[in-house]
C-alpha positions, -999 to 999 in steps of 0.1 A, spaced: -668 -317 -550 -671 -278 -562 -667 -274 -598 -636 -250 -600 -642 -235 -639 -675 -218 -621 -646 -194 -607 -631 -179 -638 -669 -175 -653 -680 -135 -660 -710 -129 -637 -729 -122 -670 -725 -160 -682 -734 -170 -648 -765 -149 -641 -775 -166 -671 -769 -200 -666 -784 -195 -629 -815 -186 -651 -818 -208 -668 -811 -234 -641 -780 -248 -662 -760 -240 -628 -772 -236 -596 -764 -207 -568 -754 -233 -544 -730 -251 -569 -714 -212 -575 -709 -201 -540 -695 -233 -531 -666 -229 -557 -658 -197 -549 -658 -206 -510 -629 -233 -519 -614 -215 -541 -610 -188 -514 -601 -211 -486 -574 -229 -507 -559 -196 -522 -566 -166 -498 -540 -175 -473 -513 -171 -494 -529 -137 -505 -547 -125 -478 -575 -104 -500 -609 -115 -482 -603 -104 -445 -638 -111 -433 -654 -139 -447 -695 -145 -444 -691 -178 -454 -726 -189 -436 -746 -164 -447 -737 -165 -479 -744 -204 -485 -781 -198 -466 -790 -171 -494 -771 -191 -520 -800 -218 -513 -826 -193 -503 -818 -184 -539 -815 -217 -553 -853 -224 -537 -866 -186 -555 -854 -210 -589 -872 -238 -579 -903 -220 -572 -901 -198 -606 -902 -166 -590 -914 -142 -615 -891 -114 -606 -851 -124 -603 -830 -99 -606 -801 -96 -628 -776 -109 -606 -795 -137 -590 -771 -160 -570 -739 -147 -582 -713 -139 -552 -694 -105 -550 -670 -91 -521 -670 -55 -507 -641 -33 -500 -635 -30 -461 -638 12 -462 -676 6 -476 -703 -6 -451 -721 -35 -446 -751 -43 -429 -743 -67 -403 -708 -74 -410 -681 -64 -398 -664 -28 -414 -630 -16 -400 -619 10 -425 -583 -10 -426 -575 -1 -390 -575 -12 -354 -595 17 -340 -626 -1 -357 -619 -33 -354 -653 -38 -339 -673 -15 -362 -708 -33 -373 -729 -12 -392 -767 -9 -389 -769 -5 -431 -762 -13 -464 -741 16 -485 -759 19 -514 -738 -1 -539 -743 -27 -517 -778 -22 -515 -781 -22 -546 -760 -53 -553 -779 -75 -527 -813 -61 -543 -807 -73 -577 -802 -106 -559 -760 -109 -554 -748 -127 -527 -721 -110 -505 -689 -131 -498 -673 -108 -476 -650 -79 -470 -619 -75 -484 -584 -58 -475 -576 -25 -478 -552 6 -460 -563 23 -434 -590 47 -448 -574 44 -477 -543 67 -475 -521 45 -496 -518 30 -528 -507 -5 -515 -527 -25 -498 -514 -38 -462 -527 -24 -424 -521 -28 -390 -548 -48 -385 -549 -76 -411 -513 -71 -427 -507 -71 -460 -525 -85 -493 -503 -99 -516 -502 -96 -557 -514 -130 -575 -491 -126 -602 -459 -120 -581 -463 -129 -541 -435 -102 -535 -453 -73 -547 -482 -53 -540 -513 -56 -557 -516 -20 -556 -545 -1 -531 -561 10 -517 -584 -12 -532 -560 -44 -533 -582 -67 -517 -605 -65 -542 -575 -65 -572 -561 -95 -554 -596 -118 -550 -609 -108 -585 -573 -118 -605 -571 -151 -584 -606 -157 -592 -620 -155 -557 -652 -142 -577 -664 -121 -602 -672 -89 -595 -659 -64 -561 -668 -34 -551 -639 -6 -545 -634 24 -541 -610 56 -556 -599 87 -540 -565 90 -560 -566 60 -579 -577 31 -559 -597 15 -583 -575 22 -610 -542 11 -598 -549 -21 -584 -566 -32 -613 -534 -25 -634 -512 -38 -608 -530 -70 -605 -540 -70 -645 -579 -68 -644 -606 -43 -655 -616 -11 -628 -637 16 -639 -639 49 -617 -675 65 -623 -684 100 -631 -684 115 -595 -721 108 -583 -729 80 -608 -731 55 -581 -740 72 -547 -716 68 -515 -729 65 -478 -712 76 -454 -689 100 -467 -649 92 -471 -627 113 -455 -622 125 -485 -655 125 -495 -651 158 -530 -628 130 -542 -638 98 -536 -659 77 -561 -671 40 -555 -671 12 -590 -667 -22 -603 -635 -42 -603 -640 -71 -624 -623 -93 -648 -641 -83 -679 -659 -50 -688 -691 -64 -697 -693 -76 -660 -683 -40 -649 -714 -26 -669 -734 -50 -651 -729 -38 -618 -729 -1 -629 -762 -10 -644 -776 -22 -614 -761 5 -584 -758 37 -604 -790 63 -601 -796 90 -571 -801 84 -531 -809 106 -509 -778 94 -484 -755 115 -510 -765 146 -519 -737 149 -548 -755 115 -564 -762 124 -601 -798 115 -618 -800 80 -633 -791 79 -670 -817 67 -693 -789 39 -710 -783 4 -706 -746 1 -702 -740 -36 -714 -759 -30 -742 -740 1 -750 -708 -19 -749 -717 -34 -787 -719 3 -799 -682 3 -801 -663 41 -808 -657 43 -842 -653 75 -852 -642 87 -819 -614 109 -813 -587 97 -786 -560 118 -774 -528 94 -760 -501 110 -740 -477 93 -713 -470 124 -698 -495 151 -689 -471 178 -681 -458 164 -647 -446 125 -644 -415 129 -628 -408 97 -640 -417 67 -662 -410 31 -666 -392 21 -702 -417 -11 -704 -450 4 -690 -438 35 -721 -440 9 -746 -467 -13 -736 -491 12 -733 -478 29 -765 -485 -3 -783 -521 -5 -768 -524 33 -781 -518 22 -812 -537 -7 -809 -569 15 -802 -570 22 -838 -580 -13 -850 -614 -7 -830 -621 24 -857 -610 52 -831 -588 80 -842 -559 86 -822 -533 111 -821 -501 114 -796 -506 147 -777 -481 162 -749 -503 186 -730 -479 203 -708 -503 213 -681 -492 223 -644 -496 195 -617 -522 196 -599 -505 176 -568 -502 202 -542 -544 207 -544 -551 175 -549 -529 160 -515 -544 190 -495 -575 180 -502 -573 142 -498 -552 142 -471 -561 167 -453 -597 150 -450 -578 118 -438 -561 142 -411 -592 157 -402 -611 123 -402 -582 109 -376 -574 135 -356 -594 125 -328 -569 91 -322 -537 107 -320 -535 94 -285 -539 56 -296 -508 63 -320 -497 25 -316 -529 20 -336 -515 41 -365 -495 39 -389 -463 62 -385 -464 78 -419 -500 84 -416 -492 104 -382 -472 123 -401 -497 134 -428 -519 139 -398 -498 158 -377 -483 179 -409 -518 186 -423 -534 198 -387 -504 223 -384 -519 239 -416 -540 271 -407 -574 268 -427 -573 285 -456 -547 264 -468 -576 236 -472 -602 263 -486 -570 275 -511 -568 241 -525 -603 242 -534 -601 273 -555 -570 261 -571 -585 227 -579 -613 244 -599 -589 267 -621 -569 233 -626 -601 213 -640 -596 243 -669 -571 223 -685 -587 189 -690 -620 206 -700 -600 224 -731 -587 188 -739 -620 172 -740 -637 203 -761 -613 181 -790 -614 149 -778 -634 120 -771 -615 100 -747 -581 106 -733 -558 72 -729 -528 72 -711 -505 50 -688 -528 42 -657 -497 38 -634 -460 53 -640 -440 15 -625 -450 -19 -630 -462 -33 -590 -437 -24 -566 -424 -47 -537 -447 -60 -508 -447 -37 -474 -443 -6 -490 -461 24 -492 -445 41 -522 -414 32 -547 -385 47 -539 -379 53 -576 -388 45 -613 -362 29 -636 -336 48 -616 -351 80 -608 -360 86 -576 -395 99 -570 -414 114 -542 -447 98 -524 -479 101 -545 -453 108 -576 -458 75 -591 -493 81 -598 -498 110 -620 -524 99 -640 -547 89 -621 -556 116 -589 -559 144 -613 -596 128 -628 -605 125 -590 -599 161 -593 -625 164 -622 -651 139 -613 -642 124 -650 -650 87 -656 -619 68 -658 -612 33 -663 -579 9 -663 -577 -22 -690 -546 -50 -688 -526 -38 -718 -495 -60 -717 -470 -73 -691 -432 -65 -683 -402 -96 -688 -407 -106 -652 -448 -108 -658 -460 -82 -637 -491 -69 -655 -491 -33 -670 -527 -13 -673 -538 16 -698 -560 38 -686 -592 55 -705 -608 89 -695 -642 101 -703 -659 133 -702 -676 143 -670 -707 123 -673 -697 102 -705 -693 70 -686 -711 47 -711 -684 57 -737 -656 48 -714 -675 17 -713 -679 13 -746 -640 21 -752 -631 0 -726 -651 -32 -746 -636 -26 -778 -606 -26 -767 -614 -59 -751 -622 -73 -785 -595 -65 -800 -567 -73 -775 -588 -98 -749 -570 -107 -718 -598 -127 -696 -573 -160 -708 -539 -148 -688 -545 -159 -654 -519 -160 -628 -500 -187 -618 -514 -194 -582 -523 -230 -591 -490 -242 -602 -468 -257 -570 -438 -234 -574 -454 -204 -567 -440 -194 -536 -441 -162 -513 -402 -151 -526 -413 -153 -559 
């Protein structure tokens, strides 16, 4: 019988305990293996599952212990999941579509590379739209993923597999990915920690479709866990030339470093949010505030700057378009809005995509001028509290009604930038859907995000709230 409080452990208390043979990998994966087969049906986040494999290297690791092999790594026998748009070696990759359903790569990305080498064990893939192109999480191919904290809603996307698995404690720490926001949004939506690296930090293999915008991160449950696996995958590789050099820091240590003394700009509207929800206003106003007990200085700021949106969809969606174009003909293997975007996007005449280019440099003017006065900028990470299930956008927001993409105005812009940016559970509405703040770093500064991130945690932890997936009346209506 599997010891169930091994599920809701940080990987950095487990790593340890594995160490010091207080716990054993075997005993770790098992729990998370029933953990996932009594609770991922209802939520659907693991959609491939390497259930075998993982329990051979979970005793391959176990015998490493025994033996006292004098080099584990740092993750030695602890279990993580992989987003479904990132490859895997050996296992099965299908970008959230049909038209891969069969897609096996020959290698590793590097995150995962990197994850395996410092002795994780992979648990599988989990759900995600195709390529991307939404922020909800449900496909064609595996249907939707479902929040933990409301079985109506979304857990956001397009990294909601991960969200899903890490809030229902289906382990502790997945790998996602952001092109607009699909770190970030999940992990408000489904009230856990996600931190978007500095463009490059960690390196990406193969490109995304929208490769200038797309960064790969942690999604965990606390931030220290998050550091962790930044620690161990971030530094340069030759697959991506846009990879950054490795920084000479230790990210978990930094975390005790707090920001005191910092300067934090907060604003809840950058210039453009069409619209806001009344409760995610004042929880993340409360957080602002908050901010201040870890010796930060914060000051409300409205900077009024132009939207960025036009650039920003060209870009992204346009690579998605470009990326698909080839499988118009098996359209019953694509979503109808995504044809859309596809057809609407190939219909452009070049220079549209090159014009977006130049206008997103000019744009990144704006936040630079910001950050010349500021350390960190906090703000809303999402504009609605989780939407319903089997959507791909809300209509509207506390009454207003807003276009696609419209809902997310703070978090696509610093895929624009390259910024670090991370989302920490800052509160919940009256129904109990969680509500995330965001943080955003300089280019580059993604040990103080970190670090913000942390104190934060310390003063307003939320590792204890867990949703209610164990108690009997949770049901899919809920």
């Amino acid at each position: 019988m599997s010891d169930p409080r091994l599920c809701w452990l940080p990987a950095t208390e487990l790593a340890a305990l594995i160490r010091r043979r207080k716990v054993s990998p075997v005993e770790v994966v098992d729990a998370v293996l029933d953990r996932i087969e009594r609770i991922n049906p209802r939520l659907n986040a693991f959609v491939t599952l390497t259930a075998e494999q993982a329990r051979r290297e979970a005793k391959a690791a176990e015998r490493a212990l025994a033996r006292r092999a004098a080099k584990l790594g740092p993750l030695h026998g602890v279990p993580f999941s992989v987003k479904d748009l990132v490859i895997t070696r050996g296992v099965r990759t299908t970008f959230g579509t049909p038209l891969y359903r069969d897609n096996v790569p020959a290698e590793d990305a590097p995150m995962v590379e990197r994850l395996r080498a410092a002795g994780a064990i992979l648990l599988g893939k989990t759900n995600t739209p195709t390529f991307g192109w939404i922020g909800a999480t449900h496909n064609l191919l595996f249907g939707p993923t479902r929040n933990p904290w409301h079985l109506g809603r979304t857990p956001g996307g397009s990294s909601g597999g991960a969200s899903a698995a890490a809030a229902a404690g289906l382990g502790p720490l997945h790998v996602g990915t952001d092109g607009g926001g699909s770190i970030r949004i999940p992990a408000s939506f489904a009230g856990i920690f996600g931190h978007k690296p500095s463009f490059g930090r960690i390196p990406t293999y193969p490109p995304s479709a929208a490769w200038s915008l797309s960064h790969i991160g942690p999604m965990t449950r606390t931030v220290a866990d998050a550091a962790l696996m930044l620690q161990v995958s971030a530094g340069p590789d030759e697959r991506d030339q846009s990879s950054l050099p490795a920084e000479r820091v230790d990210y978990v240590r930094a975390l005790a470093r707090g920001v005191k003394g910092l300067r934090a700009a907060y604003a809840d509207d950058l210039g453009f949010a069409a619209a806001l929800d009344p409760e995610v206003r004042a929880a993340c106003a409360k957080a602002a505030r908050a901010f201040r007990e870890t010796g930060c200085r914060v000051e409300e700021t409205r900077p009024g700057w132009p939207s960025p949106h036009a650039c920003w969809y060209e870009i992204f969606c346009g690579g998605i378009a470009t990326r698909l174009a080839p499988y118009l003909g098996r359209r019953d293997e694509i979503e109808p809005g995504l044809s859309r975007i596809i057809e609407s996007e190939l219909a452009n005449p070049p220079t549209t995509y090159v014009q977006a280019w130049f206008d997103r440099l000019a744009w990144g003017e704006h936040p630079r001028r910001l950050f010349e006065k500021y350390d960190l900028l906090l703000t809303p990470t999402i504009a609605c509290p989780p939407f319903a299930l089997g959507l791909d956008n809300p209509a509207e927001i506390a009454g207003t009604p807003v276009a696609p993409y419209a809902w997310i105005p703070f978090t696509f812009p610093f895929n624009m930038t390259g910024q670090p940016a991370a989302s920490v559970p800052c509160g919940f509405t009256r129904e109990g859907l969680p509500i995330g703040l965001q943080i955003v770093g300089r280019r580059g500064a993604d040990a103080t995000v970190l670090r913000a991130a942390a104190a934060f945690e310390r003063v307003r932890p939320w590792a204890q709230h867990r949703p209610p997936l164990d108690e009997a009346r949770m049901t899919h209506e809920q």
